[in-house]
C-alpha positions in Angstrom: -18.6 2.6 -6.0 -16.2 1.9 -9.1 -14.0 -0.3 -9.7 -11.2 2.1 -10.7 -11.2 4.1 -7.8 -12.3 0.8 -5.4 -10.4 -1.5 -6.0 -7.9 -0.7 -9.1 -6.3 2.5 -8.6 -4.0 0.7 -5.5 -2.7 -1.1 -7.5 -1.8 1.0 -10.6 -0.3 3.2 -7.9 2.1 0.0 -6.5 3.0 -0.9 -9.8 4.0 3.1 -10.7 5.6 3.0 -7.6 7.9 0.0 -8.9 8.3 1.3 -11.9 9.6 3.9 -11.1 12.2 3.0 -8.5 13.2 -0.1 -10.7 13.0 2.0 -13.9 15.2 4.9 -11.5 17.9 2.4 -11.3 17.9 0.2 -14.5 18.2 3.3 -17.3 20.4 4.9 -14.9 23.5 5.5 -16.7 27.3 6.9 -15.0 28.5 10.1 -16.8 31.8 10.4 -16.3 34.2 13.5 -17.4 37.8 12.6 -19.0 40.3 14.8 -18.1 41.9 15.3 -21.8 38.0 16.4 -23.2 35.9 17.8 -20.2 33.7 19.2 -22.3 32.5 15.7 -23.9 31.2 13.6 -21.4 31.0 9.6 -21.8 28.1 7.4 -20.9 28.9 4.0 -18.7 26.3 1.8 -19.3 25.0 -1.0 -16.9 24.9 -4.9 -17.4 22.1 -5.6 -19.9 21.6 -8.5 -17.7 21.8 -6.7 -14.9 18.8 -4.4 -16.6 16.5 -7.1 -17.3 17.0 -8.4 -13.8 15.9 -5.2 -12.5 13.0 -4.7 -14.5 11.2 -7.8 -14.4 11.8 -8.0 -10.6 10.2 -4.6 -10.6 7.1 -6.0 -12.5 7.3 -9.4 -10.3 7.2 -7.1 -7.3 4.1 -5.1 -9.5 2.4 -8.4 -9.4 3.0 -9.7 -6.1 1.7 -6.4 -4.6 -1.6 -6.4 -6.7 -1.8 -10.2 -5.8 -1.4 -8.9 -2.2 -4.6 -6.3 -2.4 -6.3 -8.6 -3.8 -6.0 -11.6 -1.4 -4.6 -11.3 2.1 -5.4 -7.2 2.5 -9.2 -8.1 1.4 -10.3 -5.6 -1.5 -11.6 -8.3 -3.4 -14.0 -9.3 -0.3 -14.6 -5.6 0.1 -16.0 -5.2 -3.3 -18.1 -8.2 -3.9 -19.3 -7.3 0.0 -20.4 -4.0 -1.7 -21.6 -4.7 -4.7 -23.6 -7.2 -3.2 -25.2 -5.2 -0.4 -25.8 -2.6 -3.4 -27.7 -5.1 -5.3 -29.7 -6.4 -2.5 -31.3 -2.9 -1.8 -32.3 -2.4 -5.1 -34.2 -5.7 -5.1 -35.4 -5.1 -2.0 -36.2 -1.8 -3.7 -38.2 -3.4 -6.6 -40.0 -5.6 -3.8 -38.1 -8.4 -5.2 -37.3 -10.6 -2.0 -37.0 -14.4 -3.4 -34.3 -12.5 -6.0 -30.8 -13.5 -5.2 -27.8 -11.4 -6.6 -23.8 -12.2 -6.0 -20.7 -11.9 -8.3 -19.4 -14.4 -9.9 -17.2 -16.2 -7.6 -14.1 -18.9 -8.3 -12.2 -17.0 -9.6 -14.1 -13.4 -8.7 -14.9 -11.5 -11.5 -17.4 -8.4 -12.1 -20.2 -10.4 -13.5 -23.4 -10.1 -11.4 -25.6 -13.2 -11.6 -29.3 -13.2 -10.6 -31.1 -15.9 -9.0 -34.5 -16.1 -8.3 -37.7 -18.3 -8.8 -38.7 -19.5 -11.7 -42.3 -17.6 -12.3 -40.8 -14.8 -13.3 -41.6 -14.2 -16.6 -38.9 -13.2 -19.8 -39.7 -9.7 -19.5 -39.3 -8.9 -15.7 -35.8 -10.9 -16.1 -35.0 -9.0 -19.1 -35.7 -5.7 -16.6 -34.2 -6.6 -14.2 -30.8 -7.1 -16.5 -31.4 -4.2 -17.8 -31.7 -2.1 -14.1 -28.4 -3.5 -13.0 -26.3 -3.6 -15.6 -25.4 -0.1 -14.9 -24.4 -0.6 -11.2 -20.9 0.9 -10.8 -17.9 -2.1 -10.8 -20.5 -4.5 -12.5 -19.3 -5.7 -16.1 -22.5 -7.7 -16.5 -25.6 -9.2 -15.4 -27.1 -12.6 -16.0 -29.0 -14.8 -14.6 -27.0 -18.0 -15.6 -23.3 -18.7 -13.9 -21.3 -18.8 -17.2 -18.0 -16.4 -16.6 -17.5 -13.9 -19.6 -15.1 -11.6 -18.4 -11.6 -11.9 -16.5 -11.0 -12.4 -13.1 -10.2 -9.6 -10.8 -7.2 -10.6 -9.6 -6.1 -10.4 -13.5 -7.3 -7.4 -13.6 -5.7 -5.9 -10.6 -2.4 -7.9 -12.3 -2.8 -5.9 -15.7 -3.4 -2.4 -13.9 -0.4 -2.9 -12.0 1.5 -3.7 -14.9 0.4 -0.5 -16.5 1.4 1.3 -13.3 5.0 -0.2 -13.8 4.9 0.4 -17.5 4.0 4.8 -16.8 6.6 4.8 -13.6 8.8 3.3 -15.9 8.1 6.2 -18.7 8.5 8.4 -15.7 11.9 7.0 -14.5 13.5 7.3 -18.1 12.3 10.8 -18.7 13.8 12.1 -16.1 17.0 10.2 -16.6 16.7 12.0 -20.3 16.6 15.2 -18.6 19.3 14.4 -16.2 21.7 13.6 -19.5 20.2 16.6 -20.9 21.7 18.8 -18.3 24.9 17.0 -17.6 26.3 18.7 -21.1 26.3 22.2 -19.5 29.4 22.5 -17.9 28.9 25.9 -15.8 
């Protein structure tokens, strides 16, 4: 399991999604033909403020849908439900059964903190950070509840900004093109 493909690739794909139907309208510009020079074409331009209103309602919607997946639509319980189960077979792999293993909860994030008893020595904890930390959608292991990396839900917020920002990069190149091809006259 990884987190890109888990739990953050629906919401890059919402946020590309509203970046591109926001960027679709708010760099879309009216070409329009005078009748004395048909061959030069002028460029209406929209409202700035209409514009901005677009866009950031695009990326307000690009939130509100990553908030969405994260909360009421259940990835985040999905993925601490996995990463969890994944990280209680491997103790129960090692023969570890007093070990205790959960994300860091309040807010989520990807840190994975051990619990267990206390005879452990330094080195078996030091192992046993060391055989998690590559489980796939972990950041971190520990085995003290001290947050060091963001929240999931800001993470899902940040991917589907990015998702905006590259449908938005989509939307205006092909609003380039369109311009492009509005010169030829045939």
């Amino acid at each position: 399991m990884n987190a890109f493909w888990s739990y953050l690739w629906p919401a890059l794909g919402a946020g590309a999604v509203f970046g591109i139907l926001a960027g679709s309208i708010a760099v879309r510009v009216r070409i329009v033909r005078s009748k004395e020079l048909p061959h030069e074409p002028t460029l209406i331009h929209q409202p700035r403020r209409k514009r901005v209103l677009l866009l950031s309602g695009g990326i307000a919607a690009s939130i509100i849908a990553a908030v969405l997946w994260h909360g009421p639509l259940g990835a985040a319980n999905r993925f601490a439900a996995t990463i969890e189960r994944q990280s209680r077979e491997a103790l129960d792999h090692y023969e570890m059964y007093k070990v205790s293993a959960h994300l860091h909860r309040g807010p989520l994030t990807r840190q994975l903190i051990l619990a267990g008893p206390a005879d452990l020595d330094d080195f078996q904890r030091g192992e046993l950070v060391r055989l998690f930390n590559p489980l796939p959608g972990v950041h971190s292991v520990t085995w003290v509840n001290r947050s060091e990396w963001l929240p999931l839900i800001v993470e899902a917020a940040l991917a589907a900004i990015g998702g905006f920002l590259f449908g938005l990069l989509l939307a205006y190149l092909v609003e380039l093109r369109r311009r492009h091809n509005s010169q030829w006259n045939w």
